[in-house]
N, CA, C and O atoms as a Tinker XYZ file with bonds, in Angstrom:
   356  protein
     1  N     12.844000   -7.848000   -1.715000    73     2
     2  CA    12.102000   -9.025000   -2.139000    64     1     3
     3  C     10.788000   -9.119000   -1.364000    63     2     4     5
     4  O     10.625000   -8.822000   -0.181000    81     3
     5  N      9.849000   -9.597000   -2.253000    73     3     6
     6  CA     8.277000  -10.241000   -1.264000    64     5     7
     7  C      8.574000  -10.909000   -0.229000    63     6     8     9
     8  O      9.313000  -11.893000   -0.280000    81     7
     9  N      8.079000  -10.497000    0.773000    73     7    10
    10  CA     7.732000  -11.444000    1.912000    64     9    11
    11  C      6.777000  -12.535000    1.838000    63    10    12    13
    12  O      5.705000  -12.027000    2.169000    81    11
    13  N      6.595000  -13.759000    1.581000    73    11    14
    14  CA     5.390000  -14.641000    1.197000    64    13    15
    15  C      5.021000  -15.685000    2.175000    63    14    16    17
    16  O      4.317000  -16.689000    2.062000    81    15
    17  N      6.011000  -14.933000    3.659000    73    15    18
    18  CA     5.445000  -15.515000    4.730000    64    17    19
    19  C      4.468000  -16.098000    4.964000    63    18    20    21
    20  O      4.509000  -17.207000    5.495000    81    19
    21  N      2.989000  -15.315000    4.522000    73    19    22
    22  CA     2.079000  -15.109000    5.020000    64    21    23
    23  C      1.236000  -16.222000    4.210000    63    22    24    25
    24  O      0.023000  -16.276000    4.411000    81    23
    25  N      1.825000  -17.085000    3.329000    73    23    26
    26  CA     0.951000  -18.051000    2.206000    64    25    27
    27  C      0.874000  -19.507000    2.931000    63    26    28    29
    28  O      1.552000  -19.998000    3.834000    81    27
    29  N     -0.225000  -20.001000    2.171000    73    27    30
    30  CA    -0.830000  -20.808000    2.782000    64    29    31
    31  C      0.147000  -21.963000    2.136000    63    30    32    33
    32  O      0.765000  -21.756000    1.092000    81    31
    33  N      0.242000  -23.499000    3.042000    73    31    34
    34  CA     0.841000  -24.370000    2.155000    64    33    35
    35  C     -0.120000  -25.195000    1.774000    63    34    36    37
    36  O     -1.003000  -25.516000    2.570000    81    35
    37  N     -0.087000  -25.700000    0.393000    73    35    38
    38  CA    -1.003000  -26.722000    0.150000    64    37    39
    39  C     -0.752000  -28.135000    0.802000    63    38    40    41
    40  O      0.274000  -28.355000    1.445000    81    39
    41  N     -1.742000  -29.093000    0.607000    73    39    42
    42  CA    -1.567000  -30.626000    1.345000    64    41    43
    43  C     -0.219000  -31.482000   -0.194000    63    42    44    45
    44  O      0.434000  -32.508000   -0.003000    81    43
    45  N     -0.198000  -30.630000   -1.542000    73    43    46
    46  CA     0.526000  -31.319000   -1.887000    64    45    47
    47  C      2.228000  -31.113000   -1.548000    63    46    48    49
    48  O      3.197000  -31.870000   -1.484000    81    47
    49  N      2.012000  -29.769000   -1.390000    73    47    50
    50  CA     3.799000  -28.950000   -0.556000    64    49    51
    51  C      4.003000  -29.965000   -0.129000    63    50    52    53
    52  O      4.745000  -30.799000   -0.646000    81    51
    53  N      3.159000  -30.144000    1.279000    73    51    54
    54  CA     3.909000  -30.742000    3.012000    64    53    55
    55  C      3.743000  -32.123000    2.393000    63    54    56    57
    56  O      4.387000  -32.910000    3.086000    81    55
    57  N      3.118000  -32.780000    1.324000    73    55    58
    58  CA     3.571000  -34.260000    0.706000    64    57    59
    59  C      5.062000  -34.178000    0.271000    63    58    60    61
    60  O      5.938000  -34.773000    0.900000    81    59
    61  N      5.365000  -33.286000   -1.020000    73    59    62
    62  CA     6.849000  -33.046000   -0.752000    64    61    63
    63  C      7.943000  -32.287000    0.142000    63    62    64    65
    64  O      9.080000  -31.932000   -0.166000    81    63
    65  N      7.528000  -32.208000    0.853000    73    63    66
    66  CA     8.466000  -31.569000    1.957000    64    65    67
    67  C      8.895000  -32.912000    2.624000    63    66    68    69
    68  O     10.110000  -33.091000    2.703000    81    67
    69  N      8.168000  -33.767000    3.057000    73    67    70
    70  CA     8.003000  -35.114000    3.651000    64    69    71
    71  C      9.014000  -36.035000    2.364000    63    70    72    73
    72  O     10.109000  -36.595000    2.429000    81    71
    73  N      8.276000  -35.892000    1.542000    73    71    74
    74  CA     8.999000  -36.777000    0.607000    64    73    75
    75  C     10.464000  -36.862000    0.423000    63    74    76    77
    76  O     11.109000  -37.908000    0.500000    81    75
    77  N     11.028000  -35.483000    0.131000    73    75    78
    78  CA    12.149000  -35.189000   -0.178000    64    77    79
    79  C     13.235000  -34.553000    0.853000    63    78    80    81
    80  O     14.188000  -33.801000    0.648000    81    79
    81  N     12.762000  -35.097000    1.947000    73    79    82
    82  CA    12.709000  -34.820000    3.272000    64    81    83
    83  C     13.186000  -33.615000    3.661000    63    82    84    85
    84  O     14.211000  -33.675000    4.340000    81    83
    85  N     12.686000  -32.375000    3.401000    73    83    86
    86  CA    13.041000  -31.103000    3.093000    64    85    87
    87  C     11.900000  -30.748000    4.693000    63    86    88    89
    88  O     10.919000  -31.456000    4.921000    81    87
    89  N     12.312000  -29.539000    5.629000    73    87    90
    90  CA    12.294000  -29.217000    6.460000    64    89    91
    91  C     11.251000  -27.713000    6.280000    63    90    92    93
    92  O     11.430000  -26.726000    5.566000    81    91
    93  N     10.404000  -27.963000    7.014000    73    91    94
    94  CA     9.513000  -26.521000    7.226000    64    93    95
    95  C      9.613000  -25.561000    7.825000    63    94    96    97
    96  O      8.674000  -24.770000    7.918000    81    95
    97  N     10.797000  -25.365000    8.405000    73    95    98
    98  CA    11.543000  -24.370000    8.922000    64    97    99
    99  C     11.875000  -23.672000    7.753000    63    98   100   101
   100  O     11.392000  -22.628000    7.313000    81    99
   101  N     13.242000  -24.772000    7.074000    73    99   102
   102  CA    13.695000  -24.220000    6.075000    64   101   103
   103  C     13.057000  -23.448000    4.804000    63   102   104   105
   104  O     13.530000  -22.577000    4.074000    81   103
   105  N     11.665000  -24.170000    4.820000    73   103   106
   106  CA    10.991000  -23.275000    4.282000    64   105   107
   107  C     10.065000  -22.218000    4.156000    63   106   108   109
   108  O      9.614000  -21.670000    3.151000    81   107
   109  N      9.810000  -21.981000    5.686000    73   107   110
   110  CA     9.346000  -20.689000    6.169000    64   109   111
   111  C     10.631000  -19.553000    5.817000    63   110   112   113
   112  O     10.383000  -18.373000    5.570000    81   111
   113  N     11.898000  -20.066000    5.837000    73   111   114
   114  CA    12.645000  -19.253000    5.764000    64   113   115
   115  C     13.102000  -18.451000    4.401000    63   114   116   117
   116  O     13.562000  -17.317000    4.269000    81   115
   117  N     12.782000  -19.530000    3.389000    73   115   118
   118  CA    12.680000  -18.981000    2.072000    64   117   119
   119  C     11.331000  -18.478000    1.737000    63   118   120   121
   120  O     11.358000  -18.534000    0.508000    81   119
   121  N     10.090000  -17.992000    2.087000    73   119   122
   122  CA     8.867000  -17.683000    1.962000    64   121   123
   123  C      9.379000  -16.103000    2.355000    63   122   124   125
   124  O      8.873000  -15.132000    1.792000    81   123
   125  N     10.569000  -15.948000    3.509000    73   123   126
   126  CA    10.527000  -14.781000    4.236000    64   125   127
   127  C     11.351000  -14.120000    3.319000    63   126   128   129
   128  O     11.029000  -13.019000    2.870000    81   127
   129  N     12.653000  -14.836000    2.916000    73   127   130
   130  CA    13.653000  -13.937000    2.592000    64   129   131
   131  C     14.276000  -14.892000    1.741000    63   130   132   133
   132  O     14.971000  -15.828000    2.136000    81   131
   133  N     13.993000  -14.614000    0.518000    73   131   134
   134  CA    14.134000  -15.534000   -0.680000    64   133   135
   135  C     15.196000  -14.538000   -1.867000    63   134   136   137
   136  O     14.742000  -13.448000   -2.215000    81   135
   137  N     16.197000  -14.864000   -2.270000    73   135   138
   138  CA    17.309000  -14.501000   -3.651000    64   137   139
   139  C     16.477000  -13.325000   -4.489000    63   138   140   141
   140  O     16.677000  -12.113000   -4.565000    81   139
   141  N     15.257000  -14.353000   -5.205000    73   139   142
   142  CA    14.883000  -14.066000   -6.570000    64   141   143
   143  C     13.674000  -14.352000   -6.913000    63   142   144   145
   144  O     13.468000  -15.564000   -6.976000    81   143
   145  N     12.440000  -13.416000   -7.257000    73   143   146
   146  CA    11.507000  -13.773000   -7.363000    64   145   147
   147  C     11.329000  -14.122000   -9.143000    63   146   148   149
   148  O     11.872000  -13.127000   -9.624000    81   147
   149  N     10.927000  -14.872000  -10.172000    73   147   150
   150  CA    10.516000  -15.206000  -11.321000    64   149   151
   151  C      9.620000  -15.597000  -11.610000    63   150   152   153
   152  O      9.120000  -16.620000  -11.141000    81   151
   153  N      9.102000  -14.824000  -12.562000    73   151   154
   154  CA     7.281000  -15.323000  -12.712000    64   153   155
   155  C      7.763000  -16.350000  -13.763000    63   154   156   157
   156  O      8.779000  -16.626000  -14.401000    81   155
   157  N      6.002000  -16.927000  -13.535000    73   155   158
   158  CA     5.863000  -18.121000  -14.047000    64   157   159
   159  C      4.797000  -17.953000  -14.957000    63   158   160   161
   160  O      4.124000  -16.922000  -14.951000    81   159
   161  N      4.571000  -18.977000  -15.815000    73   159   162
   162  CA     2.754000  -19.458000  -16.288000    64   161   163
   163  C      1.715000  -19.227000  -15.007000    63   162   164   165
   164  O      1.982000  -19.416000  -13.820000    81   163
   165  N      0.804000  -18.893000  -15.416000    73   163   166
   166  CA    -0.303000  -19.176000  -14.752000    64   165   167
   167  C     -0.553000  -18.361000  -13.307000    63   166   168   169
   168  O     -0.934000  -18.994000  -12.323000    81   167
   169  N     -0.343000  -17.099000  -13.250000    73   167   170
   170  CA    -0.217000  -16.539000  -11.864000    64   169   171
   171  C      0.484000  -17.334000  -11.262000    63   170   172   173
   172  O     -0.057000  -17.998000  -10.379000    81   171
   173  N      1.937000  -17.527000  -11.547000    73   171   174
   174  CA     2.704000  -18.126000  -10.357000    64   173   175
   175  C      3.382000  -17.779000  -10.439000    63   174   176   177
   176  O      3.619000  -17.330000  -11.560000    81   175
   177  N      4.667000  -17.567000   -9.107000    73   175   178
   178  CA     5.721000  -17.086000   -9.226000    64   177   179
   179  C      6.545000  -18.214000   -8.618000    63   178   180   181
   180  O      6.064000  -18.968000   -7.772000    81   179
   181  N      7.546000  -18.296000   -8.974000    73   179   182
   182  CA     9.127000  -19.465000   -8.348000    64   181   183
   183  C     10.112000  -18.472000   -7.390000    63   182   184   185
   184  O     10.884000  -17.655000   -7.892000    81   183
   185  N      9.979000  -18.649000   -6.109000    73   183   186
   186  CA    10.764000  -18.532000   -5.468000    64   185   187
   187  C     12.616000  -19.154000   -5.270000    63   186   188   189
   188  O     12.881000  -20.340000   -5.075000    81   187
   189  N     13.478000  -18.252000   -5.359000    73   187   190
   190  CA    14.615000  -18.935000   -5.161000    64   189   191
   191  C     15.294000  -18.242000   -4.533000    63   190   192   193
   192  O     15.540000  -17.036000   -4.504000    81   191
   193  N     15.836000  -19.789000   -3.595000    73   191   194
   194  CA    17.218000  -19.486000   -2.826000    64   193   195
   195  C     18.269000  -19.923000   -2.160000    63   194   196   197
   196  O     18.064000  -20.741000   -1.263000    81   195
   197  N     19.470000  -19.537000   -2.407000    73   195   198
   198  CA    20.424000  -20.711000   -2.458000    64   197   199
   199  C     21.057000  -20.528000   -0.976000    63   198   200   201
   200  O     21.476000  -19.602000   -0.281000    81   199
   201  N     20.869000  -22.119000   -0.875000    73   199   202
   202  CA    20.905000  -22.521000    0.678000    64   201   203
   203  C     21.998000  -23.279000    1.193000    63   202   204   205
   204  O     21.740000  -24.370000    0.685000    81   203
   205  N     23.067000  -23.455000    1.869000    73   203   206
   206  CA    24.057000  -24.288000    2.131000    64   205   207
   207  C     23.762000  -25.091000    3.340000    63   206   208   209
   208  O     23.572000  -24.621000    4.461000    81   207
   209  N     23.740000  -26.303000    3.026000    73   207   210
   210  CA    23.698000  -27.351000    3.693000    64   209   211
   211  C     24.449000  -28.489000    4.227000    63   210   212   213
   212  O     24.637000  -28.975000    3.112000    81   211
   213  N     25.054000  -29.343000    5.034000    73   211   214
   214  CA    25.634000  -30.511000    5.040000    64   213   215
   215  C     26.995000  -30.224000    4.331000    63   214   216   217
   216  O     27.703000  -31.197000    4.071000    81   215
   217  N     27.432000  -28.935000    3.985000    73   215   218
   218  CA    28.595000  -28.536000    3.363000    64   217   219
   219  C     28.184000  -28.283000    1.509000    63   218   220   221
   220  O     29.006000  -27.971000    0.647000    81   219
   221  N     26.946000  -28.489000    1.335000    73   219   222
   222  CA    26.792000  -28.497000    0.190000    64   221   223
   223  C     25.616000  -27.129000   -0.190000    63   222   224   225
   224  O     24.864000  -26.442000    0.501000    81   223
   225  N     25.887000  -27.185000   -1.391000    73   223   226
   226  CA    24.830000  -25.584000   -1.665000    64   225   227
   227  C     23.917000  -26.030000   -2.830000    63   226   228   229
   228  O     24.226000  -26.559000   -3.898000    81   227
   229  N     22.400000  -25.586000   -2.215000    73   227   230
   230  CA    21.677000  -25.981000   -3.012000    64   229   231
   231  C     20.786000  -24.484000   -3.689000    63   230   232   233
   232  O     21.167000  -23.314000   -3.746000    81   231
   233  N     19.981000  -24.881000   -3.965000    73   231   234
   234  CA    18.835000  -23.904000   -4.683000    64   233   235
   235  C     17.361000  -24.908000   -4.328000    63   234   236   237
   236  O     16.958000  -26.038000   -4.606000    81   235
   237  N     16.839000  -23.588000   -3.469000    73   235   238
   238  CA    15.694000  -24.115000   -3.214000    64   237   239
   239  C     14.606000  -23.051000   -4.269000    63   238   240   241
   240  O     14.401000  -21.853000   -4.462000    81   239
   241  N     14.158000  -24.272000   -4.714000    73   239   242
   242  CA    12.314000  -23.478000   -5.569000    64   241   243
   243  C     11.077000  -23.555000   -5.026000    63   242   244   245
   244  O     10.628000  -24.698000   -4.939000    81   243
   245  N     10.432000  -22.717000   -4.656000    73   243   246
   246  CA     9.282000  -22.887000   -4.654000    64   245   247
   247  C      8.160000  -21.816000   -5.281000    63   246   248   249
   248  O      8.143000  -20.586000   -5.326000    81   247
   249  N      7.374000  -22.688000   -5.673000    73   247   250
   250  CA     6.106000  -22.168000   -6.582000    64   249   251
   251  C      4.894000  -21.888000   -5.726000    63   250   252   253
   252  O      4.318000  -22.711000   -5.016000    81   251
   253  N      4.530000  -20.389000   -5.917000    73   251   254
   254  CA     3.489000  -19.972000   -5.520000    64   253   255
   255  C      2.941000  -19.376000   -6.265000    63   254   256   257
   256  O      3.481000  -18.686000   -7.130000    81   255
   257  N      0.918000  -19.601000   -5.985000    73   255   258
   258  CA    -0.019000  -19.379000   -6.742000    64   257   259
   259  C     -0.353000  -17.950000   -5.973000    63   258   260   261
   260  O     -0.722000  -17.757000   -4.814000    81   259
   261  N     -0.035000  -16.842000   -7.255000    73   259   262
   262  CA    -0.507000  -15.968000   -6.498000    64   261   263
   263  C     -2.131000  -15.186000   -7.025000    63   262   264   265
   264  O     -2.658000  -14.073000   -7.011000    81   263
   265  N     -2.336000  -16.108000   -7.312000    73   263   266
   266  CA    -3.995000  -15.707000   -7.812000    64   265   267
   267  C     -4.775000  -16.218000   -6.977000    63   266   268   269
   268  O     -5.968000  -16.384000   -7.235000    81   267
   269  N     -4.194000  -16.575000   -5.760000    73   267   270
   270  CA    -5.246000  -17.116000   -4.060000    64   269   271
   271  C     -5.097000  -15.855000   -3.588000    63   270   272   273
   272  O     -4.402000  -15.001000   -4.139000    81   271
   273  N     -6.039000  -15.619000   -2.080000    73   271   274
   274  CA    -5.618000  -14.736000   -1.192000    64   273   275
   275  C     -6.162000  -15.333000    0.394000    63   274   276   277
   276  O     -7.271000  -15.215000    0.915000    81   275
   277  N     -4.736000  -16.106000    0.980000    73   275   278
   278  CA    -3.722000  -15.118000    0.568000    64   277   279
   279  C     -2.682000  -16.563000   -0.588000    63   278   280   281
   280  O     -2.920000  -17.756000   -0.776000    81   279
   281  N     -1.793000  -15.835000   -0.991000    73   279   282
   282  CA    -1.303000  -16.903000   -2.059000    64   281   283
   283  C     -1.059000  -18.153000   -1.198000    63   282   284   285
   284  O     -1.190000  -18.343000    0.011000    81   283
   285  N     -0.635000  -18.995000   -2.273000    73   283   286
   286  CA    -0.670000  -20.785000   -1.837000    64   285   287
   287  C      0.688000  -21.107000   -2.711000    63   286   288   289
   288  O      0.985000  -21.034000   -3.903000    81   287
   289  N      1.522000  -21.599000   -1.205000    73   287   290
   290  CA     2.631000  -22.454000   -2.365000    64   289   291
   291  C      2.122000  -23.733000   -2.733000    63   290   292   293
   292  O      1.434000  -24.369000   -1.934000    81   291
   293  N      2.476000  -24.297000   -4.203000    73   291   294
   294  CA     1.769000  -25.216000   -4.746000    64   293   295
   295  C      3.108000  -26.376000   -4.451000    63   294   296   297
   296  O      2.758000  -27.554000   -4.374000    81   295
   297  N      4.078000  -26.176000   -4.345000    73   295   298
   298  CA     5.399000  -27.266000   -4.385000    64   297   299
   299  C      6.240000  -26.397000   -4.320000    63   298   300   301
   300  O      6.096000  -25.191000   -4.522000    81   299
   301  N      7.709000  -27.311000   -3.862000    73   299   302
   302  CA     8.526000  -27.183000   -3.638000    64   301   303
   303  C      9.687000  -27.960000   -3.790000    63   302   304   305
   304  O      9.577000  -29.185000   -3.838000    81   303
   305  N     10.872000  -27.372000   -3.879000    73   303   306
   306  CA    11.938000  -28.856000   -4.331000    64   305   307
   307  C     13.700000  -28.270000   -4.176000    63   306   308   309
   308  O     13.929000  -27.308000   -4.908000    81   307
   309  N     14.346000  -28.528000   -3.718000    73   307   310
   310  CA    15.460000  -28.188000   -3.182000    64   309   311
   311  C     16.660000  -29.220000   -4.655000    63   310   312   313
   312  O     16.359000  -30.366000   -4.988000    81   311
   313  N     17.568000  -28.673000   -5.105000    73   311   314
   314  CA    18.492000  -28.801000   -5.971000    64   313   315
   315  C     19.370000  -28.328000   -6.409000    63   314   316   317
   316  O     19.333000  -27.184000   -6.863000    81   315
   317  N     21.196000  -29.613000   -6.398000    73   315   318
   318  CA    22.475000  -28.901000   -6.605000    64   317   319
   319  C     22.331000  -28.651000   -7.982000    63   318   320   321
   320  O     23.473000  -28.404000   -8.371000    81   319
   321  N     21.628000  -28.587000   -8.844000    73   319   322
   322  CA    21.781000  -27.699000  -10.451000    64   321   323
   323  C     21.606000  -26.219000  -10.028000    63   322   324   325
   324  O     20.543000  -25.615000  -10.173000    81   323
   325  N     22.940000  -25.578000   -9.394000    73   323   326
   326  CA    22.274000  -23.811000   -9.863000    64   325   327
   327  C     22.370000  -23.702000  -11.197000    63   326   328   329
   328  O     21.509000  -23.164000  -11.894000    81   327
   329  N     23.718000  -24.349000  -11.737000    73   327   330
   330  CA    23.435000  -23.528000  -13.292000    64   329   331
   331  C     22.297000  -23.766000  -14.111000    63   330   332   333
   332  O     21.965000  -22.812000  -14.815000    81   331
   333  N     21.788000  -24.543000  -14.171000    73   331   334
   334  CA    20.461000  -25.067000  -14.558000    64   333   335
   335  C     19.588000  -24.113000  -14.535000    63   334   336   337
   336  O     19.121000  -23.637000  -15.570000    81   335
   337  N     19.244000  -23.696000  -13.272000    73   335   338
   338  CA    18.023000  -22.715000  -12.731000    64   337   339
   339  C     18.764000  -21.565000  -12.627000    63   338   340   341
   340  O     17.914000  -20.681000  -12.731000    81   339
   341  N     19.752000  -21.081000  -12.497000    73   339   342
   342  CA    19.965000  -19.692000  -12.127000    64   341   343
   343  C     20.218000  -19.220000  -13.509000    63   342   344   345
   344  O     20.577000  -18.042000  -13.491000    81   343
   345  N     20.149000  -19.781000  -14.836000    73   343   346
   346  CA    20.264000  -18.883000  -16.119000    64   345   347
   347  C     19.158000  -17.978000  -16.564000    63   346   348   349
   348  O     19.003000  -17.036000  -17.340000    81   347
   349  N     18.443000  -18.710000  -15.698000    73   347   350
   350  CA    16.560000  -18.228000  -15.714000    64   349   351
   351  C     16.985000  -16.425000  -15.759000    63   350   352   353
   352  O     16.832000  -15.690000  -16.735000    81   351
   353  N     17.365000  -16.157000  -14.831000    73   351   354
   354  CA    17.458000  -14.846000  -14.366000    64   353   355
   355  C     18.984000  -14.313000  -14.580000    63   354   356
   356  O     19.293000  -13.172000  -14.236000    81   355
C-alpha cells in the first residue's frame, strides 16, 4: 500500500478531526499503513482502515487530493458501517 505519510492536512481535516473527536495520531497512522486504497472523482483517492477501538471496530476514511504535491487530505471520518463501505472494493 501507499505510504501518504508525507501529505499535507488541510485546515478543513483538523476541523473534523476536532469535531468528531477523532485523534491525529490515529491518523498519521492510517496515512502510513492503510487496508485499501480506492480511487475516487476528481484526483482523489479514499483511504481505508479498519481500526478497533473502545472494543468496537470501525473503518476509518480518508480522502486525499492527489493532484497537490505533496498530496492533501481533504477530510476524514471514522465509521461502524463496514458493510456499507467495504462493498466498494
Amino acid at each position: 500500500m501507499p505510504d501518504y505519510s508525507h501529505a499535507v492536512i488541510s485546515g478543513h481535516c483538523l476541523d473534523q478531526l476536532a469535531e468528531r473527536k477523532l485523534s491525529i495520531d490515529e491518523l498519521a497512522l492510517v496515512l502510513k499503513n492503510c487496508d485499501a486504497v480506492l480511487a475516487s472523482e476528481r484526483e482523489r483517492v479514499i483511504l481505508h482502515k479498519i481500526v478497533l477501538s473502545d472494543g468496537k471496530t470501525y473503518l476509518w476514511r480518508v480522502v486525499i487530493d492527489i493532484s497537490c504535491d505533496p498530496p492533501k487530505v481533504v477530510t476524514v471520518y471514522r465509521t461502524s458501517k463496514l458493510k456499507k463501505y467495504l462493498k466498494e472494493h
